[in-house]
VMD Tcl script that draws the C-alpha trace (Angstrom):
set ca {
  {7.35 13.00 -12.69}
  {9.92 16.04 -12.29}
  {12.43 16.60 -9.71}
  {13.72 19.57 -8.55}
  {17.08 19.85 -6.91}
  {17.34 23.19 -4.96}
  {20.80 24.01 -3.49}
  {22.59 27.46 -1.60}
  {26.13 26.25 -1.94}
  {29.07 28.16 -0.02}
  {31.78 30.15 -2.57}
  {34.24 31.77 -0.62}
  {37.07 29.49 -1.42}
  {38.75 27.37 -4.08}
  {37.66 24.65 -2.61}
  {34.44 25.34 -2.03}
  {34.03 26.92 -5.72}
  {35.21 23.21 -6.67}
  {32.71 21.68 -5.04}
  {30.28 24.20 -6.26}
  {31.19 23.08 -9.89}
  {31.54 20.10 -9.61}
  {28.30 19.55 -7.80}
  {26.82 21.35 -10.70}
  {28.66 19.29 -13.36}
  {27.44 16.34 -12.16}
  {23.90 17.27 -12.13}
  {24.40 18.59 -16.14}
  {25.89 14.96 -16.78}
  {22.60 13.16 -14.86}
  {20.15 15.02 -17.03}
  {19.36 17.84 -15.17}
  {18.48 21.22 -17.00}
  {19.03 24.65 -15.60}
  {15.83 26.32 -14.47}
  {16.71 28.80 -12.50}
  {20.06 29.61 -10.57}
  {20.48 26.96 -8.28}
  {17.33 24.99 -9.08}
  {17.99 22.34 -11.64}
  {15.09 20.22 -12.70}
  {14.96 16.27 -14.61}
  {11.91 14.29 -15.63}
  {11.40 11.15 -14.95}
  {9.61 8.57 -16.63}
  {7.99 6.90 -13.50}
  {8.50 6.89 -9.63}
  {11.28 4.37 -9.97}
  {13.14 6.10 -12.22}
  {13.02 9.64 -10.41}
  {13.99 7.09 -7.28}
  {16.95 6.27 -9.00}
  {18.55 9.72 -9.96}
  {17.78 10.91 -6.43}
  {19.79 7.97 -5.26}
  {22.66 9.26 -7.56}
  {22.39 13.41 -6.17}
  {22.68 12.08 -2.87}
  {25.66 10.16 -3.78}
  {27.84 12.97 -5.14}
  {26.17 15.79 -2.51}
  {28.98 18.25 -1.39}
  {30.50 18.59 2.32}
  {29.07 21.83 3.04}
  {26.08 23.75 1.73}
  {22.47 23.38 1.80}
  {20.63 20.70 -1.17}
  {17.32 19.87 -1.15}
  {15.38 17.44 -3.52}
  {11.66 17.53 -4.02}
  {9.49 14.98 -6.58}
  {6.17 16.44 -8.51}
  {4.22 15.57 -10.91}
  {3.86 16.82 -14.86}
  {0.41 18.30 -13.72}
  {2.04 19.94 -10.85}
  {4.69 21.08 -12.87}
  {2.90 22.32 -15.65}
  {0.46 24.71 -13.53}
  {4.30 26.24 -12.15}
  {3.77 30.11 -13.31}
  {6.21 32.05 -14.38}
  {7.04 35.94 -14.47}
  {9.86 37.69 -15.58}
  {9.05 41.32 -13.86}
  {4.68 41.40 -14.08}
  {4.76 40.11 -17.74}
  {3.77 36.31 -17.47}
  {5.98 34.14 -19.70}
  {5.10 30.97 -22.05}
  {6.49 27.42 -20.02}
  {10.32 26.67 -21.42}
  {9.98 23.76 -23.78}
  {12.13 21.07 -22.24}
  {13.99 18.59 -24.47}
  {11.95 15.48 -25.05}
  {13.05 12.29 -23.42}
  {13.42 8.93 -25.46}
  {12.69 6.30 -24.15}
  {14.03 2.70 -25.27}
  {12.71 -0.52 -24.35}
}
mol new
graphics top color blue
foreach p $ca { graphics top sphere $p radius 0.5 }
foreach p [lrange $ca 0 end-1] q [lrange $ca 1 end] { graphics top cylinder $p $q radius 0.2 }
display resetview
């Protein structure tokens, strides 16, 4: 399971450049990997787990700006093509996650 946390924060100010980071930081130190600008993906061992790292966006979501957190699965996400201009472009190899039990 992958989610995808989608945001169109406001930059005008300092403060809302802080929130912008931080926002951002946050989502680094949860696991999430760049994908594109403002789209930051994670996977997700199981439902549960992807339950529980949407739990902790929503905690640390900023005062103003738009977010918006979607769930799919690694077959969904692996039939996601990409283009850079009309040349299509190999799938970015993710870090693999460890799991311990």
């Amino acid at each position: 399971m992958w989610i995808l946390v989608l945001f169109d924060l406001p930059t005008e100010t300092k403060k809302d450049k802080k929130a912008y980071t931080t926002f951002r930081k946050n989502l680094v130190n949860d696991g999430f990997t760049m994908f594109q600008f403002s789209i930051y993906v994670r996977h997700c061992a199981s439902a549960e787990n992807a339950a529980v790292h949407i739990k902790r966006v929503k905690s640390f979501l900023p005062e103003y700006g738009n977010v918006g957190i979607i769930c799919i699965t690694d077959k969904q996400f692996g039939a996601i093509e990409l283009f850079y201009g009309k040349k299509p472009q190999p799938p970015i190899a993710y870090g693999q996650q460890l799991e311990l039990f």
